[in-house]
C-alpha positions as CSV (number, residue, x, y, z in Angstrom):
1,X,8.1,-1.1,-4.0
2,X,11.6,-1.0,-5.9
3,X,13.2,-4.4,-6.4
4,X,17.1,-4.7,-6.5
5,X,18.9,-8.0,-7.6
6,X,21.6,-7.7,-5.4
7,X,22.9,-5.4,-2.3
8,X,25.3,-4.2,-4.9
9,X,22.5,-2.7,-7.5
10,X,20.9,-1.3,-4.2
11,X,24.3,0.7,-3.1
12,X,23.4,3.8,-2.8
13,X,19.5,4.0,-3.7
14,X,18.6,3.5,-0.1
15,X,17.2,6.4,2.4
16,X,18.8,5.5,5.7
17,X,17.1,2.0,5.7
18,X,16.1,0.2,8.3
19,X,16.6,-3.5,7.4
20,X,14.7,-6.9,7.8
21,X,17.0,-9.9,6.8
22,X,15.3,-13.4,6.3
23,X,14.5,-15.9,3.6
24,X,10.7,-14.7,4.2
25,X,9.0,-18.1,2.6
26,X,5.7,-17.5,3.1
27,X,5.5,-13.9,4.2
28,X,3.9,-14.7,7.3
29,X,2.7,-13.1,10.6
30,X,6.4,-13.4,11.9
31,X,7.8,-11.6,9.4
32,X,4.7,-9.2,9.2
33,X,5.8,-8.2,12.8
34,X,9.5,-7.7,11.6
35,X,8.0,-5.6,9.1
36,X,5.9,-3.5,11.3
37,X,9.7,-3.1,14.2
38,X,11.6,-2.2,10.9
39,X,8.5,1.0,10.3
40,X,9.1,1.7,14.2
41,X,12.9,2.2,13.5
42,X,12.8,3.8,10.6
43,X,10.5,6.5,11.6
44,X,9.4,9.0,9.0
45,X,12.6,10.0,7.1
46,X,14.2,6.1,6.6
47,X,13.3,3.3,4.5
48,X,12.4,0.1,5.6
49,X,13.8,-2.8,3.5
50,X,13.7,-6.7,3.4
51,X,17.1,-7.8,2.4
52,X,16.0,-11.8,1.8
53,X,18.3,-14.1,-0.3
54,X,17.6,-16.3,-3.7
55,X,17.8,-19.5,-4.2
56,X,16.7,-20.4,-0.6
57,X,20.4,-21.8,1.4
58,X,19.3,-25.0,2.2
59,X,18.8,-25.3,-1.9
60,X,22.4,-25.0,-2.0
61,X,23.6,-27.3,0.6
62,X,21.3,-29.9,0.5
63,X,19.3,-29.7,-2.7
64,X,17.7,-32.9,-2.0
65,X,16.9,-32.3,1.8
66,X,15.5,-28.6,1.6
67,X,11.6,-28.3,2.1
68,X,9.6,-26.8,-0.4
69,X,8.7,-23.2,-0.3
70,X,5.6,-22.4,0.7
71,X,5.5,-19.3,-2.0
72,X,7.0,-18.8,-5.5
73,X,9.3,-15.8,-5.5
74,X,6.5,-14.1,-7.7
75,X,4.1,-14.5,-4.9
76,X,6.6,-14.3,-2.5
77,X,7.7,-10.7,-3.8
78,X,3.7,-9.8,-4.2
79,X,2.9,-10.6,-0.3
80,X,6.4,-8.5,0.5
81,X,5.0,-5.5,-1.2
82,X,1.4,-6.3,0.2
83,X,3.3,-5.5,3.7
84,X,4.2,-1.4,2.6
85,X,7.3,-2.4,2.4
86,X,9.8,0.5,0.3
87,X,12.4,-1.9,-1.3
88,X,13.3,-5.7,-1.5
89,X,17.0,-6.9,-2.3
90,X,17.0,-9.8,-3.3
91,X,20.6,-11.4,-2.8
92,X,22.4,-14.5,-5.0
93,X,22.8,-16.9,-2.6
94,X,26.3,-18.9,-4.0
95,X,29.1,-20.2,-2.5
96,X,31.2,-17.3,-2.8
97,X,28.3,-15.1,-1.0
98,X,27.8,-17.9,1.8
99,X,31.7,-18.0,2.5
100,X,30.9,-14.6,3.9
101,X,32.5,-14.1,7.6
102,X,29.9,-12.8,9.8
103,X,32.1,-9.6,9.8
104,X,32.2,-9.5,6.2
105,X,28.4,-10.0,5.4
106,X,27.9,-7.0,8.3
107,X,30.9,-4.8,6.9
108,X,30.6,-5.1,3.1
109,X,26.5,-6.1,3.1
110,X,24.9,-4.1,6.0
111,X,27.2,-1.1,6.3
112,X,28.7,-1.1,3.1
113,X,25.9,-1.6,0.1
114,X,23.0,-1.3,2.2
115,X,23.9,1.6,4.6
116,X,21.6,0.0,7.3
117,X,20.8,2.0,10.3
118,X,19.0,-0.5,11.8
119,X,18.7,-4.2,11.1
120,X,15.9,-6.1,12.2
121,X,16.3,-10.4,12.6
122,X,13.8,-12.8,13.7
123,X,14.4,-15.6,16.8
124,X,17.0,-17.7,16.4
125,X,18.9,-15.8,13.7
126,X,21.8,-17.3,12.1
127,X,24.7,-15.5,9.2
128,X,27.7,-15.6,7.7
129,X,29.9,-18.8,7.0
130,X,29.0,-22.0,8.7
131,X,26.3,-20.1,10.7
132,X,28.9,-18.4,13.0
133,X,27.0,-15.2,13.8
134,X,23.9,-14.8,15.6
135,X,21.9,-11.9,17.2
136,X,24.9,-10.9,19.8
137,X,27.3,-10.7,16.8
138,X,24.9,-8.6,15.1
139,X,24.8,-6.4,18.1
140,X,28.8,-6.2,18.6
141,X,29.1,-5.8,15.2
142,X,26.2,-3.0,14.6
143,X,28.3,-0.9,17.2
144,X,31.6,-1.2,15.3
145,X,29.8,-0.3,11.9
146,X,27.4,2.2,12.9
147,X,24.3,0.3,11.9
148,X,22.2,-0.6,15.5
149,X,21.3,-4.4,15.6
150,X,17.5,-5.9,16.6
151,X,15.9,-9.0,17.3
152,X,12.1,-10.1,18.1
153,X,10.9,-12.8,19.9
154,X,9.0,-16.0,18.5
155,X,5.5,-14.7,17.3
156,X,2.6,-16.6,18.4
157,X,-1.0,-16.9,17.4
158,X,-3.5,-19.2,19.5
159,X,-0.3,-20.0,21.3
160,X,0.9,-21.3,18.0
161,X,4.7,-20.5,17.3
162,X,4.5,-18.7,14.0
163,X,7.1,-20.2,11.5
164,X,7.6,-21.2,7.5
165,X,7.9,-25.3,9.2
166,X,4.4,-24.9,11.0
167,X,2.8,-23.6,8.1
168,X,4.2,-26.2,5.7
169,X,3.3,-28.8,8.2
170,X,-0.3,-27.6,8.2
171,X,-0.6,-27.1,4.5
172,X,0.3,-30.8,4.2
173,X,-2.1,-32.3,6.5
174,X,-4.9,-30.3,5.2
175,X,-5.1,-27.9,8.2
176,X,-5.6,-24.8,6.2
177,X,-7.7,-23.1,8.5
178,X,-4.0,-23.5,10.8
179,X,-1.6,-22.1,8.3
180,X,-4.2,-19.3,7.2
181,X,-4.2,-18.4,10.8
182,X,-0.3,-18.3,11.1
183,X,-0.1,-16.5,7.4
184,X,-2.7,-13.8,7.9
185,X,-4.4,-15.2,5.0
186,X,-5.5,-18.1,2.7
187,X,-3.2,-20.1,1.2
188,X,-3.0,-19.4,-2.0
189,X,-1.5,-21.7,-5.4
190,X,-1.5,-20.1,-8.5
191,X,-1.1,-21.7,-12.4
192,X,-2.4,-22.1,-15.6
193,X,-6.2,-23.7,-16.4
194,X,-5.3,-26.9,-18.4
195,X,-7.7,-29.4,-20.2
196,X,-9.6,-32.0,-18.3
197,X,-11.4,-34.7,-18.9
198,X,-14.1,-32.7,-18.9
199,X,-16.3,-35.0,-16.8
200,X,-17.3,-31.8,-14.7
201,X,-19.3,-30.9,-17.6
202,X,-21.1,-33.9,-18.2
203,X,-22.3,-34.1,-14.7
204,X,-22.9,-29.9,-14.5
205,X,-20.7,-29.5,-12.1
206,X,-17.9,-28.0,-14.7
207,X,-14.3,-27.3,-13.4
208,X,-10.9,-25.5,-13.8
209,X,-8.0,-28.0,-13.7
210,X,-4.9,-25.8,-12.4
211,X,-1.5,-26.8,-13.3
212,X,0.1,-25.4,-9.8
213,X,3.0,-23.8,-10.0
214,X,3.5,-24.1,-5.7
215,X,5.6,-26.7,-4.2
216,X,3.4,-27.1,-1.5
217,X,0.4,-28.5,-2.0
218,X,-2.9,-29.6,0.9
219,X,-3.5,-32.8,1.2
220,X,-5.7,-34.8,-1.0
221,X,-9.4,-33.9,-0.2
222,X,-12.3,-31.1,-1.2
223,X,-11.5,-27.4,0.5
224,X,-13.8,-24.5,0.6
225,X,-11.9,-21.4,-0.8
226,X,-12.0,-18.4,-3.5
227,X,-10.6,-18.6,-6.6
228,X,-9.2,-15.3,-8.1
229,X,-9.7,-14.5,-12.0
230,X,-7.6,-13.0,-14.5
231,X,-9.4,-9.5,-13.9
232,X,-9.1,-10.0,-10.3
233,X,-12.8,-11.3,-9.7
234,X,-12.6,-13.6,-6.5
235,X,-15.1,-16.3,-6.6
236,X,-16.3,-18.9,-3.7
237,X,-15.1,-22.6,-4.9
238,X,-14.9,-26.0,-4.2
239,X,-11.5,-27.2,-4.6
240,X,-10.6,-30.5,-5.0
241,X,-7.5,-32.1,-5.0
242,X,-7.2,-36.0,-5.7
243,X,-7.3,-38.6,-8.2
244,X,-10.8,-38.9,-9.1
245,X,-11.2,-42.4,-7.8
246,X,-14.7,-42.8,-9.1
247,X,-13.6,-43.1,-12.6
248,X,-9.9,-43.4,-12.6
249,X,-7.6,-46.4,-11.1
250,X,-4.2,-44.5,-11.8
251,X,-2.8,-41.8,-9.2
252,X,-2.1,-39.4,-10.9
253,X,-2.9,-36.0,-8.4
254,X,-4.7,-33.1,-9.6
255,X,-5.9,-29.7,-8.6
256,X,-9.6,-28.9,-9.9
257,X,-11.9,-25.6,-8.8
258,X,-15.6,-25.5,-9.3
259,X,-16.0,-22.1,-9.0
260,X,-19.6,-21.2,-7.7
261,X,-22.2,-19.1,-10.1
262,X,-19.6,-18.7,-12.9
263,X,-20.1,-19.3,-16.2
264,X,-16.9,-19.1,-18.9
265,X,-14.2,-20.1,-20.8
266,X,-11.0,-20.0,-18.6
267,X,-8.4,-22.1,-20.8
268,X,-5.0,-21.0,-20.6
269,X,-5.6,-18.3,-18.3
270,X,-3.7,-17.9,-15.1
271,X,-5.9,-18.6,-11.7
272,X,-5.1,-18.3,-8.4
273,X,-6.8,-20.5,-5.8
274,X,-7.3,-19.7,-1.8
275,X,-7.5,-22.8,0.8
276,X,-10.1,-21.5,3.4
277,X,-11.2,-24.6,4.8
278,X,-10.9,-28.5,4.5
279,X,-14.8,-30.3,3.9
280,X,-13.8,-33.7,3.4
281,X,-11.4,-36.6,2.8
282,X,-11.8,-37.2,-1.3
283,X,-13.8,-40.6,-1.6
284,X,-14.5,-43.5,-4.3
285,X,-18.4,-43.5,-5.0
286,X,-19.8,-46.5,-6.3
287,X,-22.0,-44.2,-8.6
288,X,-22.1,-40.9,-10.7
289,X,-25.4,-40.3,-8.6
290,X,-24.2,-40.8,-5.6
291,X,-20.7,-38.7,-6.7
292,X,-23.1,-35.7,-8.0
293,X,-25.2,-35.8,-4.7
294,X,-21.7,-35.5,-2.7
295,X,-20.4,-32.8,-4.5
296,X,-23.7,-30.5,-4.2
297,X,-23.3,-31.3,-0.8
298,X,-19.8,-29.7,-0.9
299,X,-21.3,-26.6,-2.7
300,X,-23.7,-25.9,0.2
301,X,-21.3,-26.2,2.6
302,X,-19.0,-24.2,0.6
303,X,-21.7,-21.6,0.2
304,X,-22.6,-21.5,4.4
305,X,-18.6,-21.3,5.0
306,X,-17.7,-18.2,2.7
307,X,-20.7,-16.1,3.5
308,X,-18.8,-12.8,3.0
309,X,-16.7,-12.9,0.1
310,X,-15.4,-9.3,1.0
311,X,-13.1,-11.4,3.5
312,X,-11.3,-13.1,1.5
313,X,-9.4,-9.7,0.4
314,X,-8.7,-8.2,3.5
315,X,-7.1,-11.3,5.0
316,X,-4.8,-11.8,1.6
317,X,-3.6,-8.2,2.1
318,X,-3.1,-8.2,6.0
319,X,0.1,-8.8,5.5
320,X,0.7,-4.8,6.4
């Protein structure tokens, strides 16, 4: 998948595209299905392209008030080429871009850099200055332009409508199970293995504490999930994020992974960990014992949930 900074680098390089416009955050089973009516339209001889935008708009406008994104551009970029996709453009989003007429995003964006024969939006699809232009416009202006304009209706799973807000709201209330449903797979937060306190070790229940690089982070409690190595290995694990109240009294959050029959030193290295399913709320103990006890608990039901660790793989990459 080629990767363009701008609709300007892309002029040119593009095969009779058919293009998907959205911010994408999250790369989920609504824009999956965008993906799949932009391969329809392009048929064998075009290209389908995701024409998204960086940073997110509502990081311009309201800094303060704009939700966290549910994926990193890395990941978000990853999951886009995990969908077969043949390019990305990936377009500044400034002032001077979002002062953009709706005529002039179509004219100088669409039919001008991109050379779009088709473009695909999602429900509800908004463009150009102060939100002016919306699927109809897109239409109208498609048949001046010479570019044919498409929209889809809400997606819905379990009679869930699929959206980046759903999914954030689940994510924060610990329903993973609920946003892995609406992503097509497990939520996954990546960073770097940082030292502990190394209190896993003294019990025998060692762990990785991640440094997460996501915004978006479940709610405090212990998750069954995988955790993905440096090599690509995936692992079952017992994630737990919290404050360890047994043996501290501050709040300060962290992000811990026991991974299951592992053994190694994984300082440093870059991990990626995969929500399956919530086990528990996290919980003072009155004793190691009785904190030991709970957390073998955890692995057993950990070990029942992921019974087929082949899964895990096919439900990250269903996002084709």
């Amino acid at each position: 998948m080629r990767v363009f900074s701008s609709s300007r680098e892309a002029a040119g390089k593009l095969r009779s595209p058919a293009v998907a416009v959205g911010n994408f955050d999250g790369v989920h089973r609504g824009h999956q299905e965008l993906f799949a009516r932009a391969r329809e339209l392009a048929g064998p001889r075009g290209e389908v392209v995701a024409l998204t935008f960086w940073p997110h708009p509502a990081r311009l406008f309201n800094p303060d008030l704009a939700p966290p994104l549910i994926t990193t551009q890395e990941q978000k970029l990853a999951r886009l080429a995990d969908c077969g996709l043949d390019a990305v453009v990936v377009e500044p989003f400034d002032r001077e871009f979002a002062a953009l007429s709706p005529e002039a995003f179509a004219r100088e964006i669409l039919a001008g850099c991109l050379a779009a024969s088709h473009v695909i939006v999602g429900h509800g699809f908004r463009f150009g200055a102060r939100k002016a232009g919306g699927l109809s416009t897109l239409e109208e202006l498609g048949d001046e332009l010479g570019f044919q304009g498409h929209g889809i209706s809400t997606v819905r799973v379990s009679s869930i409508a699929v959206s980046s807000t759903k999914i954030r709201e689940f994510i924060l209330l610990g329903r993973v199970g609920g946003a892995s449903l609406l992503l097509g797979r497990d939520y996954l937060v990546e960073g770097q293995v940082v030292p502990g306190k190394r209190r896993g070790r003294t019990i025998g229940i060692p762990t990785a504490n991640v440094d997460p690089v996501n915004e978006v982070l479940p709610k405090r409690g212990v998750y069954a999930g995988w955790a993905r190595l440096p090599d690509g290995q995936v692992l079952k694990s017992v994630i737990n994020i919290g404050t360890n109240p047994t043996f501290e009294k501050a709040a300060v959050m962290t992000l811990e992974a026991h991974l299951l029959d592992f053994e190694g030193d994984l300082y440093d290295k870059r991990l990626g960990v995969y929500f399956t399913q919530r086990l528990r709320d996290e919980q003072r103990f009155t004793s190691v014992d009785e904190l030991v006890a709970a957390i073998h608990s955890d692995i057993a039901d950990a070990r029942e949930l992921l019974r087929e660790p082949a899964l895990v793989l096919p439900r990250i990459a269903a996002a084709g």
